[in-house]
C-alpha positions in Angstrom: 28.7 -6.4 6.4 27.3 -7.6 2.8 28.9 -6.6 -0.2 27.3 -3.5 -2.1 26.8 -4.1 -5.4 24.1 -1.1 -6.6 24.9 2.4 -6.4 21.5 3.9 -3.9 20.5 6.0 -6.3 20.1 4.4 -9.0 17.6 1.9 -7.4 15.9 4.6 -5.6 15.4 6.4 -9.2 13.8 2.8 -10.1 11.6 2.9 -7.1 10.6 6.4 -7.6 9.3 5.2 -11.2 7.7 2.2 -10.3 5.6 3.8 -8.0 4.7 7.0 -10.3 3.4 4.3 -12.9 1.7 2.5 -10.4 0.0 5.3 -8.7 -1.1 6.5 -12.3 -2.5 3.2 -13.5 -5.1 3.4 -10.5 -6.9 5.8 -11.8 -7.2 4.2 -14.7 -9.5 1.6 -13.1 -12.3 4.3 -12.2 -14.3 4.2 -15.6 -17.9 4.7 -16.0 -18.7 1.0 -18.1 -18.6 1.3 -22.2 -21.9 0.8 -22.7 -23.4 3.6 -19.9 -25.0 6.6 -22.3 -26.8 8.8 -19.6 -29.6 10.8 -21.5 -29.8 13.8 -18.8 -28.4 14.6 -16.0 -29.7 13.0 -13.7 -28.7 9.3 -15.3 -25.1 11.1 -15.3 -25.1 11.9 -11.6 -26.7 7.8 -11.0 -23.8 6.3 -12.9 -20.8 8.8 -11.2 -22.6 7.5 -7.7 -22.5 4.3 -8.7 -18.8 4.5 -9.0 -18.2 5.1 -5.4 -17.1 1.6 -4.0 -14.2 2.1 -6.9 -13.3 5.5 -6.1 -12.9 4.2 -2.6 -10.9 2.0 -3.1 -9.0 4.1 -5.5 -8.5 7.1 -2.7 -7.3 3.9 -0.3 -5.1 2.1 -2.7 -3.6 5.6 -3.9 -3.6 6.6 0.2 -1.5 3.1 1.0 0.7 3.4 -1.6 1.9 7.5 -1.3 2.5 6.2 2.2 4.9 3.1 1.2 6.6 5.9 -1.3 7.0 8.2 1.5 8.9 5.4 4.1 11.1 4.2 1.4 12.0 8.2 0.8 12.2 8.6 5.0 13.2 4.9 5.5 17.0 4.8 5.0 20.2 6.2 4.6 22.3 3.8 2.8 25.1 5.2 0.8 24.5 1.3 -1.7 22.5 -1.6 -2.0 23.3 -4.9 -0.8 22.0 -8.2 -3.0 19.5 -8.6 0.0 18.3 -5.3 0.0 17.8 -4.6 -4.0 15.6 -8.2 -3.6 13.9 -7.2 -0.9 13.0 -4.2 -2.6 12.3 -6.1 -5.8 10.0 -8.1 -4.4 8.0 -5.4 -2.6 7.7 -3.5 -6.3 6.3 -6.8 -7.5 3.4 -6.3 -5.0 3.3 -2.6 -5.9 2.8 -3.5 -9.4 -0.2 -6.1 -8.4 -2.1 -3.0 -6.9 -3.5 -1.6 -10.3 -4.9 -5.3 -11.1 -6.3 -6.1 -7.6 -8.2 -2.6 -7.5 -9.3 -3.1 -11.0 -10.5 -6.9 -9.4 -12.0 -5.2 -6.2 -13.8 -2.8 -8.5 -15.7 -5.0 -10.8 -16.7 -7.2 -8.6 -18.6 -7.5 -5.7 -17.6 -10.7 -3.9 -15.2 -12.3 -1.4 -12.8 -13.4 -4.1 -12.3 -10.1 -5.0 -11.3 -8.9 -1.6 -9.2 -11.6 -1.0 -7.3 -10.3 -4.0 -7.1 -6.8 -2.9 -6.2 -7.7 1.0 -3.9 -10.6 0.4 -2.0 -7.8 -1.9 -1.8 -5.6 1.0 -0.2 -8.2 3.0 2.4 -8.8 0.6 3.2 -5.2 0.2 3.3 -4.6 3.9 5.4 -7.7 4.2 8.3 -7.0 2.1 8.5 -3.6 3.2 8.9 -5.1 6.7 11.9 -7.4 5.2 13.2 -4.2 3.8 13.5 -2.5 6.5 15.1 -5.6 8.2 17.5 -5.8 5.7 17.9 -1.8 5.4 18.6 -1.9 9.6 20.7 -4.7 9.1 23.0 -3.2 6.7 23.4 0.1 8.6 23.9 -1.4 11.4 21.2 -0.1 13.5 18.8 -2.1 15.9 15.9 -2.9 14.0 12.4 -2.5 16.3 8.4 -3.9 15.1 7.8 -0.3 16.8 9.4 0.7 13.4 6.9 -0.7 11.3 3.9 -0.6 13.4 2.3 1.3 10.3 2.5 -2.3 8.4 1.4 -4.3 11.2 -2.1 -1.9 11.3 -2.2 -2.6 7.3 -2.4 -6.1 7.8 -4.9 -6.5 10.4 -7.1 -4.0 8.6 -6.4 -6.6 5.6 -7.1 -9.8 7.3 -10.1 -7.7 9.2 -11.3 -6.9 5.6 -11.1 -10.3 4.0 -13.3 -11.7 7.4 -16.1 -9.2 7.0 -16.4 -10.2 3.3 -17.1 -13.2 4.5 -20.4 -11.7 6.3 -21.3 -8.7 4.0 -18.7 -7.8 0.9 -20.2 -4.0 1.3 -18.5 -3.4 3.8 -15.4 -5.4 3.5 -13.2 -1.8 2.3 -14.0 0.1 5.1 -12.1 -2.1 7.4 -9.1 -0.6 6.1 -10.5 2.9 7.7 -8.7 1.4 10.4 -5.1 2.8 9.1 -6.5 6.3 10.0 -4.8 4.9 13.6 -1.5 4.4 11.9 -0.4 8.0 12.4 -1.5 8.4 16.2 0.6 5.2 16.5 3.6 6.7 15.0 2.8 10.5 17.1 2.8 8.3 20.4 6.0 6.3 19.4 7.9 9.5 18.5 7.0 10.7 22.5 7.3 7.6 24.2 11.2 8.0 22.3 11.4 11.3 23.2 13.9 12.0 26.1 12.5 13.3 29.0 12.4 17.1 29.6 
C-alpha cells in the first residue's frame, strides 16, 4: 500500500470547485458576437439560431463533464490520497480546465482544427479519469475491470469518430458524440450481467 499523504476531503472539496468553475465558464462561451444589433425580431430570432452549433456543444460539453463530476462523487471510497492518486486527479482537472477553451475553439470556428481541439480534450479527460480509477482500485485494493469505465471507452470513440467525420464534413463532426447516449444502456446491462442470479 502507498503512503497517504492528503486528507480525501480536502481534495475532493478541490475537485468539487474545479468543476463548478469549469461548468460555469461554458456558458460563458455562448455569446451572440459584439457587433450583432438585430433591428426586429426577426434578426433577433436569426442570430439566437445561428448560435446552435455552440449551444450544442455547450449542452455536450456541460453533459460530459456533470457526468465525470458524478463518477468521481460515485467512484471511490478512499478514507486519503496517495501521491499517485492526487496526480492522477491533478492531471485529469488539467483537462477539465481545457474544456472552456476548446468549446470556445469549437465554437468559433468551423473547421477540423477546431475539432481536433475539442475531441483530443475529450480523450485526455476520459484518459486520466481511467488512470484514476486505476490508481483509486489500486489503492483500495479492489480488482480493477475496463467494464468499470466502459463510459470512457464510448467517449473516446465518439471523439476519435468525431475528429474523422471532420475530416469529410465539419457539420457534422459534434453529433458523433450523440453516440454517449449508449453509455448508460452499457452501464444498465453491466449492472445485470453483475447481478447474481435469482
Amino acid at each position: 500500500m502507498t503512503d497517504r499523504l492528503f486528507p480525501k476531503a480536502r481534495l475532493d472539496s478541490f475537485v468539487d470547485g474545479v468543476f463548478a468553475f469549469a461548468m460555469t465558464l461554458l456558458v460563458v462561451n455562448v455569446e451572440l458576437p459584439d457587433d450583432f444589433k438585430p433591428r426586429n425580431a426577426a434578426e433577433l430570432a436569426q442570430g439566437l439560431f445561428d448560435l446552435s452549433d455552440t449551444f450544442l456543444a455547450y449542452v455536450i460539453t456541460f453533459v460530459v463533464l456533470a457526468g465525470f463530476w458524478i463518477w468521481r462523487v460515485k467512484g471511490d471510497d478512499l478514507p486519503a490520497a496517495s501521491r499517485p492518486f492526487v496526480w492522477m486527479v491533478l492531471a485529469h482537472l488539467f483537462f477539465v480546465t481545457l474544456m472552456p477553451f476548446s468549446m470556445l475553439v469549437i465554437g468559433r470556428y468551423d473547421f477540423a482544427p477546431a475539432i481536433w481541439t475539442y475531441s483530443g480534450n475529450m480523450i485526455f479527460l476520459a484518459l486520466t479519469a481511467i488512470g484514476t480509477g486505476l490508481v483509486s482500485a489500486r489503492d483500495a485494493g479492489r480488482r480493477f475491470s475496463l467494464s468499470d469505465v466502459s463510459g470512457y471507452l464510448v467517449l473516446i470513440a465518439s471523439a476519435i469518430l468525431s475528429i474523422m467525420i471532420a475530416q469529410i464534413n465539419v457539420d457534422y463532426a459534434m453529433l458523433a458524440y450523440l453516440v454517449n447516449l449508449a453509455s448508460p444502456v452499457l452501464a444498465r446491462r453491466r449492472v445485470t450481467d453483475k447481478a447474481p442470479p435469482a
